[in-house]
Every structure is written in C-alpha cells, then in structure tokens.
C-alpha positions in Angstrom: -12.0 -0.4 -24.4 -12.4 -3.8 -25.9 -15.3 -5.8 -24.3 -13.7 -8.0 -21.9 -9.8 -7.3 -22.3 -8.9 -5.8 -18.6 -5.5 -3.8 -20.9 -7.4 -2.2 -22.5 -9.6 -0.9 -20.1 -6.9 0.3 -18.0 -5.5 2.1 -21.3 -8.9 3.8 -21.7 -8.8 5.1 -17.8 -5.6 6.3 -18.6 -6.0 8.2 -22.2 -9.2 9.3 -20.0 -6.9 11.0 -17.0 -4.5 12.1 -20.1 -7.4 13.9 -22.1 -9.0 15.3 -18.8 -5.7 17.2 -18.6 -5.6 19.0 -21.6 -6.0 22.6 -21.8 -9.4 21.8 -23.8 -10.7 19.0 -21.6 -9.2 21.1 -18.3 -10.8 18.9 -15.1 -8.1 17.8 -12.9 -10.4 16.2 -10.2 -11.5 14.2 -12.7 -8.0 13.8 -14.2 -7.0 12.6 -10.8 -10.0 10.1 -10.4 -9.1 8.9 -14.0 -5.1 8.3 -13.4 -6.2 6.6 -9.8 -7.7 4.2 -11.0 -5.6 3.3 -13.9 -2.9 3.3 -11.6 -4.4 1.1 -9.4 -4.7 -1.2 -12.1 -1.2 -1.3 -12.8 -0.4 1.6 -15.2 2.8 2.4 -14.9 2.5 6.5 -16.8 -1.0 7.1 -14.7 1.5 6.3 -11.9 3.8 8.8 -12.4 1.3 11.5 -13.6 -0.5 10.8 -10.1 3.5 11.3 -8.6 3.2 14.7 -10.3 0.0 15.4 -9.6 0.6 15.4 -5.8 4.1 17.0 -6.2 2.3 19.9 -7.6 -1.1 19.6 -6.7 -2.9 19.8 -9.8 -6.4 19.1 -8.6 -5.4 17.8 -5.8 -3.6 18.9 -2.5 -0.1 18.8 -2.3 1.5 15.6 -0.6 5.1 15.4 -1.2 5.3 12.0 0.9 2.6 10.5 -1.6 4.5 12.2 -5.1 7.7 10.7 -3.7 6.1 7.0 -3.0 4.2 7.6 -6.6 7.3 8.5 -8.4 9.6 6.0 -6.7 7.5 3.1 -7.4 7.1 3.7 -11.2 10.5 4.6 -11.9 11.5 1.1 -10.2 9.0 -0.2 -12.2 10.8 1.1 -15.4 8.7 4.9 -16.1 11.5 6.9 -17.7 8.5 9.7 -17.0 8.6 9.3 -13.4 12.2 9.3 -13.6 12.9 12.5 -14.3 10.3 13.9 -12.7 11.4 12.3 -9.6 15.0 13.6 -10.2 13.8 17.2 -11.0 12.1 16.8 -7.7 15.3 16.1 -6.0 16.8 19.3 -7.8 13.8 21.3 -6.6 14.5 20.2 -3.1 17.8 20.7 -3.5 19.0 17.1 -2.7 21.2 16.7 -5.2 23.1 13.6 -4.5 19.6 11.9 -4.8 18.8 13.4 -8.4 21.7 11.8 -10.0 
C-alpha cells in the first residue's frame, strides 16, 4: 500500500483476503482475518466475500444471520457480488419471492 494513503491500504487487506483464497495461497482463517478488516474499513467486495464466507463457512463457522446482514449491507451499498450471492441464497432457501 502507498505510505500514508488509508485506500490503498484497505485495497492491499483486501487483495490480501483475495490471494489467501486461492487454491495456491489456500488459508481461509487468514482469508477471513484479511476480508474483516478490509471490510471494516469500508470495502465494499471484502464485505460480500465475508457474506459468503459465513453463508458457507469457509474458514469460519456457519452464521446465516451474519451472511444475510453481510450480504444485505453491501448490495445496498451497490456490490453487484453480494447481490447475487444474496439472491442465490434466497434460492437455496427456497424464498423465492425475496431472490427476485
């Protein structure tokens, strides 16, 4: 990240959470930890990638309350990523009038 520029940092945590999901790079926990923090620094993808994360529980638990309030909040934000995901969640749960 560029000294001093808070964007980019927050891009770096997130490439970080991105890479540490890769097959070659495999370490969700630390995936997680990555996307967390970029996400509490207002990344919008690490947000939806944590909404997925707890949907599915990759590296972490599943906690369908959290993926929902993960997923909600970045597509309102504008994450065409979370909003899919958060309609093929719907689908899954078969609550289709909510996936639309």
């Amino acid at each position: 990240a560029r000294d001093g520029d808070p964007d980019a940092s927050v891009r770096a945590q997130s490439t970080l959470g991105l890479l540490y999901s890769r097959d070659d790079f495999l370490d969700l926990k630390a995936a997680f930890e990555w996307h967390r923090r970029a996400a509490r620094n207002g990344s919008l993808e690490s947000l939806g990638a944590l909404g997925v994360m707890y949907d599915r529980g990759k590296g972490i638990p599943v906690d369908s309350e959290r993926a929902l309030r993960c997923l909600k909040e970045a597509t309102e934000r504008g994450g065409i990523y979370a909003a899919a995901c958060l309609a093929a969640h719907y689908y899954r749960k078969k609550l289709y009038n909510k996936a639309v």
